[in-house]
C-alpha positions in Angstrom: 0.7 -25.0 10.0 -1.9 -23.2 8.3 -1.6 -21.1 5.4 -2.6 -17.7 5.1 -4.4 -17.2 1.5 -5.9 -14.6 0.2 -9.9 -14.9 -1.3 -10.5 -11.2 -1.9 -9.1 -7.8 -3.3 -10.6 -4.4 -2.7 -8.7 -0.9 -4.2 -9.3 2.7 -4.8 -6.3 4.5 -6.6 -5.7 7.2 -8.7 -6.0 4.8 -11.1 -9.7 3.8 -10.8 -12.4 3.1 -7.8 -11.8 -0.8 -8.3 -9.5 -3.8 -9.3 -10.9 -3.7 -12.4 -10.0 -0.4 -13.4 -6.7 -0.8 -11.6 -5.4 -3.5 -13.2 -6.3 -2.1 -17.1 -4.8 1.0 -16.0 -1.9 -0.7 -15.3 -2.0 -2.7 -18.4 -2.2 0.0 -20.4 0.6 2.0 -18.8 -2.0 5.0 -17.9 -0.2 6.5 -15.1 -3.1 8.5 -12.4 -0.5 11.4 -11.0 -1.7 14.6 -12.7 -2.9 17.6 -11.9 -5.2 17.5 -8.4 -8.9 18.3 -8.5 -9.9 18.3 -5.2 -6.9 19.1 -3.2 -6.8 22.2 -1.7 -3.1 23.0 -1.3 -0.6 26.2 -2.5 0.9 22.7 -4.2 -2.3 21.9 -6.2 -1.2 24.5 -9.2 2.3 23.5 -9.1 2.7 19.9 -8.7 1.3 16.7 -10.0 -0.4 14.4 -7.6 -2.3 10.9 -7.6 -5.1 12.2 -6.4 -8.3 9.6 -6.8 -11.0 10.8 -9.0 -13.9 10.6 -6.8 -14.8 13.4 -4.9 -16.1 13.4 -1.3 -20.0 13.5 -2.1 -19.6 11.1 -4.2 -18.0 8.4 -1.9 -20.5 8.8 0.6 -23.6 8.6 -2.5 -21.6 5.8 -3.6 -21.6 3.9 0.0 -25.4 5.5 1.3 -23.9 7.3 4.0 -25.2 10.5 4.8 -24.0 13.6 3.6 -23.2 15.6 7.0 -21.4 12.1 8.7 -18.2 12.8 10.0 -16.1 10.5 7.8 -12.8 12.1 6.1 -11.4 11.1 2.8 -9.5 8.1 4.8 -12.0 7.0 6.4 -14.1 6.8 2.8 -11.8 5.9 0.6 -10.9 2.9 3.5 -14.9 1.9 3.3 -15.3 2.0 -0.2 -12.2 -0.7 -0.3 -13.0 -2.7 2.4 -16.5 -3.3 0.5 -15.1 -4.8 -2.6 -12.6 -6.9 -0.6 -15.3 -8.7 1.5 -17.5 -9.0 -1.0 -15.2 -10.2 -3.4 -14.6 -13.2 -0.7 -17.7 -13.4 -0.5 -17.8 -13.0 3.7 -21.2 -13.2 5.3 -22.2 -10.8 8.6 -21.5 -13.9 10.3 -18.0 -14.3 9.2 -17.2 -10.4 10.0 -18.7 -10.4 13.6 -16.6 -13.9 14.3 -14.4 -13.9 17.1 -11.8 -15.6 14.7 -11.8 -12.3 12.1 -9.6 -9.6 12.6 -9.6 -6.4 10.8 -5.7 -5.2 10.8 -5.4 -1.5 9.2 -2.8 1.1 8.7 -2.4 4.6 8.2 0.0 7.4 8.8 -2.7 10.6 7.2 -6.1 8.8 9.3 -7.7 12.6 9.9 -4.7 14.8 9.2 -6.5 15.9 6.2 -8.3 17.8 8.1 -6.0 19.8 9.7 -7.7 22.8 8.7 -11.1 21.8 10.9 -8.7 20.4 13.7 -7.1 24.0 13.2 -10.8 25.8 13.9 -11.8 23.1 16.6 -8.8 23.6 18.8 -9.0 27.0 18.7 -13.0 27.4 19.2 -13.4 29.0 16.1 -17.1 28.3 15.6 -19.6 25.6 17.0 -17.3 22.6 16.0 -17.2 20.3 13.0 -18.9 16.5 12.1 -14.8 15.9 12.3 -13.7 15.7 15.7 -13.6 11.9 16.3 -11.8 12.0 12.6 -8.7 12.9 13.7 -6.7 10.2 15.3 -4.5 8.0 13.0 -7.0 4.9 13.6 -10.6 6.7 13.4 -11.3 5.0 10.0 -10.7 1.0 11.5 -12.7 2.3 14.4 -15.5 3.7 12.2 -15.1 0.4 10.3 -15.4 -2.0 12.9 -18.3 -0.3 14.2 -20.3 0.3 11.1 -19.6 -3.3 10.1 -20.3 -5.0 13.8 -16.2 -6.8 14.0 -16.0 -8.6 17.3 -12.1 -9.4 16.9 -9.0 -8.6 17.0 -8.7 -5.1 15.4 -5.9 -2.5 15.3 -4.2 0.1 13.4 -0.3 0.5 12.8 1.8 3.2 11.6 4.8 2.5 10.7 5.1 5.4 8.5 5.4 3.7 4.5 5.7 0.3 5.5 2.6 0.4 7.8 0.0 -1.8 5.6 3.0 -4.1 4.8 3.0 -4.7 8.1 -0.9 -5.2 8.4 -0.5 -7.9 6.1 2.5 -9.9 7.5 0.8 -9.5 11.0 -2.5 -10.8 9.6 -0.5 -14.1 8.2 1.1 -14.5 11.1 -2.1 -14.7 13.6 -3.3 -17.1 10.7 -0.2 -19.4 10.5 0.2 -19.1 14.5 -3.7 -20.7 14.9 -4.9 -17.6 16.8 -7.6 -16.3 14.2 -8.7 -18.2 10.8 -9.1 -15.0 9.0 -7.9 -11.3 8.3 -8.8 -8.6 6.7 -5.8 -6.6 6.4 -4.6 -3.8 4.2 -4.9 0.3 4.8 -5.8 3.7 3.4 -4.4 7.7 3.2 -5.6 10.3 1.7 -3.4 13.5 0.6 -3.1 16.2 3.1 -1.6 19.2 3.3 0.7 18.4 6.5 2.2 15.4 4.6 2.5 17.8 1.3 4.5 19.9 3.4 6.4 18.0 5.1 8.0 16.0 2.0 8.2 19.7 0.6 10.5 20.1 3.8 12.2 17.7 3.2 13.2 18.7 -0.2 12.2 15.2 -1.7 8.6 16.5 -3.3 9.0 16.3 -7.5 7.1 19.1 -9.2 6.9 16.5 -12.3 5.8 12.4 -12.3 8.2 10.9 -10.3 10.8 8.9 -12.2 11.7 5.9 -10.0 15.0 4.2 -10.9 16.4 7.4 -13.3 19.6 8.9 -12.6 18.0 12.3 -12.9 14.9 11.7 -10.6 13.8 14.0 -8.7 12.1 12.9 -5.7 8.4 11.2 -4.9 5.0 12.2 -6.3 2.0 12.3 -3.4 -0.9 9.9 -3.7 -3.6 8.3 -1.9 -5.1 5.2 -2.1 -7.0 2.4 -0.1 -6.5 -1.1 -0.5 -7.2 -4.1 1.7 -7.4 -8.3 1.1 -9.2 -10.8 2.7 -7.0 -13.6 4.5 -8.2 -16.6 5.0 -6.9 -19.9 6.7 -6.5 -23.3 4.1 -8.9 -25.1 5.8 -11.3 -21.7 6.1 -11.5 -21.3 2.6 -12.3 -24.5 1.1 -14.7 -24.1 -1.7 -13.3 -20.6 -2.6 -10.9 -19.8 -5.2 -7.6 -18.5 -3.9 -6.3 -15.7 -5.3 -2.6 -16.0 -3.7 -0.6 -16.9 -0.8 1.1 -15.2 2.0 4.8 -17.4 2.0 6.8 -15.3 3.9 7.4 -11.6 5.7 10.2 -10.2 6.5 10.5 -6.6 9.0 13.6 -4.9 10.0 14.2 -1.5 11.5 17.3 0.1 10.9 17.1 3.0 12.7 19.9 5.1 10.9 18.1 8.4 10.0 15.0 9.4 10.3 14.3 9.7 6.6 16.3 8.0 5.0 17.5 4.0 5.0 21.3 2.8 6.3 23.7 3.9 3.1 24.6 0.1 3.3 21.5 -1.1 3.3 21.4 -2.8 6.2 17.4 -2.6 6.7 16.7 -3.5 3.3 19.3 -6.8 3.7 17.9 -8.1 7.2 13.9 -7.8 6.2 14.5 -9.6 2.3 16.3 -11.9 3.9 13.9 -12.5 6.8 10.6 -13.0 3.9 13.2 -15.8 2.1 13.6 -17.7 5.2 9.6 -17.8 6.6 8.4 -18.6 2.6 11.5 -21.3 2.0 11.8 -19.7 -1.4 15.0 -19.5 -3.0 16.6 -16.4 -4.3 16.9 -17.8 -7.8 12.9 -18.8 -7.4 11.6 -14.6 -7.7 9.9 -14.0 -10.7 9.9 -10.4 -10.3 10.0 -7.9 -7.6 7.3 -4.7 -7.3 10.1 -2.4 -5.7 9.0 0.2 -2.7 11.3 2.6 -5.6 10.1 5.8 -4.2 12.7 8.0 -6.9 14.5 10.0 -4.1 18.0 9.7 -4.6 18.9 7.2 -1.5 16.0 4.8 -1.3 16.8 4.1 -5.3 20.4 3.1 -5.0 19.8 1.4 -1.5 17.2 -0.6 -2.3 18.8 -2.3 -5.4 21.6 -2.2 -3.4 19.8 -4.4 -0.7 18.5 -6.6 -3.3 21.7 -7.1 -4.3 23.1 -8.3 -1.4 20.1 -10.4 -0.3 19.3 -12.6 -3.4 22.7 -12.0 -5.1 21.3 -10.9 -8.3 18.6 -8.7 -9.3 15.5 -10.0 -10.7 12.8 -8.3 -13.2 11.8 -5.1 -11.0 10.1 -2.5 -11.6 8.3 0.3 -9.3 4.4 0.6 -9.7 4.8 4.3 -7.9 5.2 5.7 -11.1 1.2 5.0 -11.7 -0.1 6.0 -8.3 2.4 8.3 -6.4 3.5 7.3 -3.2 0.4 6.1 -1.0 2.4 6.1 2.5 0.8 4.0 4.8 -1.7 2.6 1.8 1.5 1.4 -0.3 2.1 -1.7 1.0 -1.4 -3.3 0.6 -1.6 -1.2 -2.9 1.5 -2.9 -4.1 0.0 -6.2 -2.8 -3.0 -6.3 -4.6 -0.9 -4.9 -8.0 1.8 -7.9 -7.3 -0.9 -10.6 -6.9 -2.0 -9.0 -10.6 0.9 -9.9 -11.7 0.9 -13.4 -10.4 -2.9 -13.9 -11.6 -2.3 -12.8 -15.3 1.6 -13.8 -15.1 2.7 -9.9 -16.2 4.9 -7.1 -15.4 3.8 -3.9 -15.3 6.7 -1.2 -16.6 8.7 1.4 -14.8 6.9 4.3 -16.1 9.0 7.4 -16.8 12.6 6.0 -16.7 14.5 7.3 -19.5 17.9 7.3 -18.4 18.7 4.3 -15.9 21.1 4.4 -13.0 24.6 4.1 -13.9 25.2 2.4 -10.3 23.8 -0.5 -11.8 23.6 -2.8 -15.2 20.2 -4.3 -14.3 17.4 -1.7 -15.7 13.7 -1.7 -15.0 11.1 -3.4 -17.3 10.1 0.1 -19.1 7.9 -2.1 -21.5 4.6 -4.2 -20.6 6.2 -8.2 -20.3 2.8 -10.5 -20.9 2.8 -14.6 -21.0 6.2 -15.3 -18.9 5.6 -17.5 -15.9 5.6 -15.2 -12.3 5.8 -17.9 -9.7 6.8 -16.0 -6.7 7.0 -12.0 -6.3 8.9 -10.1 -4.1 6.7 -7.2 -2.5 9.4 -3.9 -1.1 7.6 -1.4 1.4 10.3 1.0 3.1 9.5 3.6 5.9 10.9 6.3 7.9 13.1 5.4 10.6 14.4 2.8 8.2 11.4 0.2 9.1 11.4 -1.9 5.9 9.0 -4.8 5.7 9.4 -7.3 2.5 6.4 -9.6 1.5 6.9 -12.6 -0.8 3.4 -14.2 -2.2 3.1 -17.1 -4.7 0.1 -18.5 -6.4 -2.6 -20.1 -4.6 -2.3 -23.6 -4.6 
């Protein structure tokens, strides 16, 4: 069977506009949520956000698109990702227009940041804005797959925050099932103010940096963020250096509330224990695990409940949302990239802003930066509405 590895990384974060600046961010514990500078929300003087430091204008300078196309921040932030990826596996125009490449992306924002335009387009309030074929969920793979002349298999899922995780595991799959010999895989969201709201609605929006894993947090911080990999088949990427492998996938669906997981876990169980039995790694064989850990109240307790019951310990953990805010559909492919980080310079990066751990549970989060300690296998958590929770495990390239 072939094996899905990965050749290349591309990221945009609050943290910084490439995997460079991602990973010393995260190395030197520099969280990105603070104060926004380009949102325009009621929220922006009241809460902290991971907003990414690049402004509109400057994405499109950066990428030589013109300054009155019709992308929105998905779509840019998306582009700007997808470059560095492809490059950074060094794919030629040839290799994106194959047949046997498909572009799998997520999203659960696409154009909703631009609800205000959609607002004044619906109602004919003016001549119409560059923005009307932003809107749908999946405008930015569309835009993508255009600009950059795919011929596959392409497609967008939303799966609310589990929706890249999912890119990914269905990008390994085609892979390991013969059907394609790459993917390009990963996905992108951009703050809005219909997403602000709604978490506002919900009553699970912290005013402050979120504090996953404390038994005073709060609730989640908003972010955005693209991030997308390059997989390629074993016998597709001979020559290249392998960054990591795609071992196993697991995806489950609980279906107990619509946002919140099963009090028992039962999501959380089937889709750890579905990536252990596709990789054939042992519980006892994760080095770490970069927790979904979005510090509301029940995915916290679940989750290490879940991972409690799945491997029958808990490993090192620690959740990575502390630096970026929660990235919905973008998480899973964020949390890729920053758990193939770990497995390329054999680190954990700590739980930021967890001073007093959950009493539920002995096990703590690393709070400190752990360097030189052998990360063999890590186990990836992304955890959605609806209780659709998708668990990655990748291990070094061989």
């Amino acid at each position: 069977m072939p094996r899905a590895i990965v050749t290349g990384m591309g990221v945009v974060s609050a943290l910084g506009r490439d995997c460079r600046e991602n990973l010393e961010s995260l190395q030197n514990g520099e969280s990105g949520i603070r104060k926004p500078l380009f949102l325009q929300s009621r929220f922006s003087s009241t809460h902290l956000f991971g907003e990414v430091k690049t402004s509109d204008a400057e994405f499109k300078e950066r990428l030589g698109l013109s300054s009155d196309i019709g992308f929105s921040r998905t779509d840019l932030m998306a582009l700007h990702a997808f470059e560095e990826a492809v490059t950074q596996a060094g794919l030629s125009q040839a290799d994106l227009s194959s047949p046997d490449t498909a572009f799998i992306s997520a999203s659960t924002v696409g154009g909703m940041c631009l609800t205000d335009q959609l607002y004044a387009d619906s109602n004919l309030l003016g001549e119409g804005s560059s923005f009307v074929k932003a809107y749908s969920f999946g405008a930015h793979t569309l835009s993508i797959a255009l600009l950059k002349n795919i011929k596959g298999y392409s497609t967008t899922i939303n799966t609310a925050c589990s929706s890249s995780a999912n890119s990914i595991m269905l990008g390994a799959r085609l892979i390991k099932a013969g059907k394609i010999k790459r993917a390009i895989v990963g996905g992108t969201d951009a703050l809005a103010k219909f997403t602000i709201n709604g978490f506002n609605s919900l009553q699970i929006l912290s005013a402050d940096s979120c504090k996953p894993f404390d038994e005073f947090r709060t609730g989640l911080s908003l972010g955005e963020a693209a991030a997308y990999l390059v997989l390629e088949s074993d016998a597709c990427c001979r020559g290249k250096k392998g960054l990591a492998e795609v071992l196993g996938y697991g995806n489950a669906n609980d279906a107990h509330h619509p946002s919140a997981l099963s009090d028992e876990a039962v999501g959380v169980v089937a889709a750890i224990s579905g990536a252990l039995h596709t990789s054939g790694v042992l519980p006892e064989q994760i080095s770490y695990i970069n927790a979904h850990g979005t510090a509301t109240p029940n995915n916290d307790i679940t989750e290490l409940k879940g991972i409690q019951k799945s491997l029958g310990f808990i490993p090192p953990y620690s959740s990575t949302k502390s630096y970026t805010g929660h990235t919905l559909g973008a998480a899973g492919s964020l949390e890729a990239v920053f758990s193939i980080f770990s497995l390329l310079q054999n680190e954990i990066y700590p739980n930021l802003n967890c001073e007093t751990p959950m009493k539920a549970f002995s096990e703590r989060p690393e709070r400190k930066l752990r360097r030189d300690i052998p990360i063999r296998f890590v186990l990836s958590n992304s955890f959605g509405f609806a209780g659709n929770c998708t668990s990655l495990i990748l291990g070094k390239a061989s």
